[in-house]
N, C-alpha and C positions, 0 to 999 in steps of 0.2 A: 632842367629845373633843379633847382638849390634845395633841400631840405634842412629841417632839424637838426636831424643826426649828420646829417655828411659837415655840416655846421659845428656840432658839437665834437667831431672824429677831426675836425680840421680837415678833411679830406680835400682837396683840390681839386678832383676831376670829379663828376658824378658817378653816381655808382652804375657798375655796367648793365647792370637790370633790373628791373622794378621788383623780381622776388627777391635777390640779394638786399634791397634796401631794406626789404618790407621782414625779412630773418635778421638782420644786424640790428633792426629796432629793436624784435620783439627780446634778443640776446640782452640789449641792453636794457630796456624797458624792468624786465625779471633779474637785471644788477643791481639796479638801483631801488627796484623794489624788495629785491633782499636786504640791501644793507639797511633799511629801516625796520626791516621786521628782525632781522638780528642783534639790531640795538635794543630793540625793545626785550626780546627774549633773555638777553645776556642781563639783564639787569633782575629777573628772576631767576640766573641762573640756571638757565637752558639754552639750549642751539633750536635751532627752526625742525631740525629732524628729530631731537627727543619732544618740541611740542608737539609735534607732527603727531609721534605714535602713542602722545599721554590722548590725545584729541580724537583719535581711532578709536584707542579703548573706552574712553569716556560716551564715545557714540555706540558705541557696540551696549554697552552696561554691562557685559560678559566676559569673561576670561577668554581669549585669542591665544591658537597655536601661533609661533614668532612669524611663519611662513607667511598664513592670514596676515598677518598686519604691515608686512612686507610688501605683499602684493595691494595695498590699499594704501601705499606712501605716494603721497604729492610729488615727490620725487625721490627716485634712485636712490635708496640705500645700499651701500658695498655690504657696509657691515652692520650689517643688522645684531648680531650677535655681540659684537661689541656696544653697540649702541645702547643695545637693554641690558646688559651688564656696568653701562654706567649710569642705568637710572636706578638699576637693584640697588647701586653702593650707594646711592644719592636716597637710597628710601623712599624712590615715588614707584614703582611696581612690586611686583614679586613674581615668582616661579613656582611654576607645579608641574611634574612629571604626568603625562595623561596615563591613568590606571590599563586602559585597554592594550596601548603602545606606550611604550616607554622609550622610543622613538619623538614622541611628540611633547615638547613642551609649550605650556601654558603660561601667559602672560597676564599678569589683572593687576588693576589701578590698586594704589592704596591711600589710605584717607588723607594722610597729606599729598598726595598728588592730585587728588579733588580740592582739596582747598588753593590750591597752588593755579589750578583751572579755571577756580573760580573768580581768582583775583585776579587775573588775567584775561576772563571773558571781556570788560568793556574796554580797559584800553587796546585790546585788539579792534571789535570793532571802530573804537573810535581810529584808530592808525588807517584801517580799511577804507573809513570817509574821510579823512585829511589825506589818503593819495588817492581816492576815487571820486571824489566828492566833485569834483569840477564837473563834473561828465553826467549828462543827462542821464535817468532812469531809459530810456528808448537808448539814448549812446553805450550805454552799460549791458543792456541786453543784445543791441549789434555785435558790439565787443567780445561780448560771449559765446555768442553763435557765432563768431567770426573765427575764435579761438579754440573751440569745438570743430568747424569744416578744418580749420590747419591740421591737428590733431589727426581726425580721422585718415588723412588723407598721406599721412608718415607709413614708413615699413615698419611693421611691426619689429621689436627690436631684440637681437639674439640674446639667448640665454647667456 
């Protein structure tokens, strides 16, 4: 059987197994859904990873050690440190040393990173329904749960 993607890879043979096909989708499925959501971000002046942890802290309403907000990234940050050292220069977070540990620093939004959040809340969702939008509410929750059982079912991944 011919698919999509073997279609769109130009592939010539089929793929040798049905999990193979169904991981090179989802690899590309999450390529092409970045490159939309990077264009959108780059045009305020952010990468998908500094919205990522303006949109953390923005749910938190609180100040995050960097580690918290590391472990709560959408995806793998290396460098996290560098990452909030270029939102500190860009003026959308700040830093505070935790009084108890001084071991621990503190992350917290600052008012132009709220506003910057803010003007980006609908054409995000709008971006969300122009690539999801085709896809039934019941298809979207399949989807989810479907993406969720793959998830769960990975080796958890080394430090």
């Amino acid at each position: 059987m011919s698919t999509r993607l073997q279609h769109e890879l130009k592939k010539k043979q089929p793929f040798e197994v049905a999990e193979q096909a169904a991981a090179l989708g989802l690899v590309r499925t999450n390529d092409q859904l970045q490159i939309h959501f990077s264009r959108l971000f780059r045009q305020f002046g952010l990468t998908p990873s500094q919205y990522n942890v303006l949109r953390i802290l923005r749910g938190e309403g609180a100040p995050l050690p960097i580690l918290e907000i590391a472990d709560r990234t959408v995806t793998v940050v290396p460098g996290i440190t560098g990452l909030i050292d270029r939102l500190e220069a860009a003026g959308l977070v700040k830093r505070a040393r935790c009084d108890e540990d001084r071991r621990v620093v503190y992350v917290a939004l600052t008012s132009k990173a709220s506003k910057l959040l803010a003007k980006l809340d609908q054409p995000v969702v709008d971006l969300h329904k122009r690539l999801m939008g085709h896809l039934s509410r019941s298809e979207l929750n399949e989807l989810t749960r479907l993406l969720d059982k793959v998830r769960s079912g990975l080796p958890e991944s080394e430090p």
